[in-house]
VEXFI-511925 format. One record per residue (C-alpha): residue number from 1; residue in three letters; x, y, z. Coordinates in steps of 0.5 Angstrom, whole numbers, padded with zeros to 4 digits. Each point is the difference from the previous one (the first is absolute). Layout:
   num   residu    east   north      up
   NUM      ala       X       Y       Z
...
This chain:
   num   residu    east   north      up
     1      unk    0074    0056    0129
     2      unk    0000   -0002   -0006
     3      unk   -0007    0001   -0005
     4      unk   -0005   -0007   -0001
     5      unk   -0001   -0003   -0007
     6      unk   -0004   -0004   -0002
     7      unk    0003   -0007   -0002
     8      unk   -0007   -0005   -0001
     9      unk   -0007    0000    0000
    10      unk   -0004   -0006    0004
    11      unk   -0006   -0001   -0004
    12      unk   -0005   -0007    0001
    13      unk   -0002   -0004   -0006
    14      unk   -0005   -0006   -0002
    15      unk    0005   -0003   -0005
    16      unk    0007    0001    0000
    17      unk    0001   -0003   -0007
    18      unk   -0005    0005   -0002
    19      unk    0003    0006    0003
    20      unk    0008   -0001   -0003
    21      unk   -0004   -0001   -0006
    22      unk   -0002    0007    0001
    23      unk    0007    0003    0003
    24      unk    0003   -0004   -0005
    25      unk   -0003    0004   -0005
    26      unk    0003    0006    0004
    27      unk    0007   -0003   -0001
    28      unk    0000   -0003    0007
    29      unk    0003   -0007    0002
    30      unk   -0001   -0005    0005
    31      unk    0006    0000    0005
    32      unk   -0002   -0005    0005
    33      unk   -0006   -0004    0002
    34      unk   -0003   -0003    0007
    35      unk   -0004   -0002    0003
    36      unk   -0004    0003    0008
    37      unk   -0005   -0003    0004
    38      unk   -0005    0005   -0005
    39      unk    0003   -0002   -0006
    40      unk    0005    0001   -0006
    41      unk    0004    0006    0000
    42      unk    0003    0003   -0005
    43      unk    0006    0005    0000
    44      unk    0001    0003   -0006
    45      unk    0005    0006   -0004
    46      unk   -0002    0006   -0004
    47      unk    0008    0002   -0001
    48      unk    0003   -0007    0000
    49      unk    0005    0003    0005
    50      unk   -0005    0000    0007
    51      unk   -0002   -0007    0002
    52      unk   -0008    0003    0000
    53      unk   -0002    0006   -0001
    54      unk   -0008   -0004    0001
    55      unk   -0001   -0006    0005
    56      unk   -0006   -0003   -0003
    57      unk   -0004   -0005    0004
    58      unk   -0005   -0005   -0002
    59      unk   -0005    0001    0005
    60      unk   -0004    0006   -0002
    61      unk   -0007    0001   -0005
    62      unk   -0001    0004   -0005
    63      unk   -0003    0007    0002
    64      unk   -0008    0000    0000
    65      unk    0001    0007   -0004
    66      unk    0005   -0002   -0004
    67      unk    0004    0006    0000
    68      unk    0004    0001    0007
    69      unk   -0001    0008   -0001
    70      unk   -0007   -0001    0001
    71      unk    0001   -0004    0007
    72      unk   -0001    0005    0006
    73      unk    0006   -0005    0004
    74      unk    0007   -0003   -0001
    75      unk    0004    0002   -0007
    76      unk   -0002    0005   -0004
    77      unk    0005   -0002   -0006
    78      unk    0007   -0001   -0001
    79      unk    0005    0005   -0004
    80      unk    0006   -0002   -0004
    81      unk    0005    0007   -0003
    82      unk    0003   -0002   -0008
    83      unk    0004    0006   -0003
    84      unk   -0005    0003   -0005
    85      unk   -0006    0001   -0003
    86      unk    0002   -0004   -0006
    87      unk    0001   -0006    0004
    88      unk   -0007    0002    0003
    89      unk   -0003    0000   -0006
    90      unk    0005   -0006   -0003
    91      unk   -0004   -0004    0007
    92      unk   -0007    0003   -0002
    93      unk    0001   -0005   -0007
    94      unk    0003   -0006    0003
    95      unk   -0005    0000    0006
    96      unk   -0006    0002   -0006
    97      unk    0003   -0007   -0004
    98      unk    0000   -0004    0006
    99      unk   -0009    0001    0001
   100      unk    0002    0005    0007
   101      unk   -0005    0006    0000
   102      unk    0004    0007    0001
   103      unk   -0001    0006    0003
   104      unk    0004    0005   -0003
   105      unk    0004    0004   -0002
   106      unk    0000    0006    0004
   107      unk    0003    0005    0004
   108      unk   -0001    0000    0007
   109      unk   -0003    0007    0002
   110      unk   -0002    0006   -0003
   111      unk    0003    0000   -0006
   112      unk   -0002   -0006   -0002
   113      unk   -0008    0001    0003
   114      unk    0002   -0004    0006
   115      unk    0001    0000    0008
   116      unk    0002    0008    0000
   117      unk    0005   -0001    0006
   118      unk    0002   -0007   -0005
   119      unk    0008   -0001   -0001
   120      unk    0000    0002   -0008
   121      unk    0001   -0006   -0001
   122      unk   -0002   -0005   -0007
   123      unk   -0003   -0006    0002
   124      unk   -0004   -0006   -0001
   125      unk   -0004   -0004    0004
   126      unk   -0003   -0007   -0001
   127      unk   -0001   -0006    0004
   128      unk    0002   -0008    0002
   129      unk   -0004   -0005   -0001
   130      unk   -0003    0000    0007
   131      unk   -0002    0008    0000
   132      unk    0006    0002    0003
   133      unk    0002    0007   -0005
   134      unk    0007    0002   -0002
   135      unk    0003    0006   -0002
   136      unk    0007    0002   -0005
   137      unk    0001    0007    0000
   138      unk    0007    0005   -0001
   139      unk    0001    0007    0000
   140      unk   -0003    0001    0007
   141      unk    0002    0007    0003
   142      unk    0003    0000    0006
   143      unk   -0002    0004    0006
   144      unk    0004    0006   -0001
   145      unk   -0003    0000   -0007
   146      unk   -0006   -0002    0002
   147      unk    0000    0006    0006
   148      unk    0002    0005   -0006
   149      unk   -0005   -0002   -0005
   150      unk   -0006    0001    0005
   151      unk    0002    0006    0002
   152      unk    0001    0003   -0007
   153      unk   -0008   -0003   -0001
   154      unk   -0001    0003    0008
   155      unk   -0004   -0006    0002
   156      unk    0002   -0003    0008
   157      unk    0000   -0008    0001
   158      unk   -0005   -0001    0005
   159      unk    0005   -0003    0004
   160      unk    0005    0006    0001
């Protein structure tokens, strides 16, 4: 059986024109619009290959917390891979200029003072207009060098 991928992320909105202004930012276009009975759709492409990598629906509201990382149901947030942590710090600049808070960045686990079972990780977290956080990282471990490193530290994810 051939591995899943990730290809689009769903997320509702109160304002299309609001929210592609924000994407644009992160330099997403807008490939199709349309219309549901619950309103506008938008899909919109992060890489200019895919037809979307978001469909975007006009019948949402901000979150009451203004962060989706402190709501307890739904999207927690939404993370996108570049290739270095150049390209990470070059993000943290253009976002800042552009008036968006930035998080970051760190690293994602013990050597950065992170999660201790996190990827290793360099990232950067922010949010969208409604709430909904966003995340741009590189350099994450994989498993088989996730594994080594814990056992070099002799830590045990709560989960094995």
């Amino acid at each position: 059986m051939t591995p899943l991928s990730i290809r689009h992320v769903g997320i509702h909105v109160r304002d299309i024109d609001e929210e592609m202004k924000f994407l644009s930012l992160l330099g997403a276009e807008l490939t199709s619009i349309g219309r549901l009975q619950r309103g506008r759709v938008a899909f919109v492409s992060l890489d200019g290959h895919y037809h979307h990598s978001f469909a975007v629906f006009e019948d949402g509201e901000p979150l009451a917390s203004g962060d989706s990382q402190k709501e307890k149901r739904g999207l927690d947030h939404i993370a996108m891979e570049t290739d270095s942590r150049e390209s990470v710090d070059a993000w943290v600049d253009k976002l800042a200029a552009a008036g968006v808070k930035v998080n970051g960045p760190f690293i994602q686990g013990p050597k950065g003072g992170g999660l201790e079972q996190g990827s290793g990780s360099y990232t950067i977290f922010f949010h969208d207009p409604n709430g909904i956080c966003f995340e741009i990282f590189t350099e994450p471990l994989s498993v088989g060098e996730y594994r080594s490193e814990a056992a070099e530290r002799g830590t045990v994810d709560e989960t094995a």
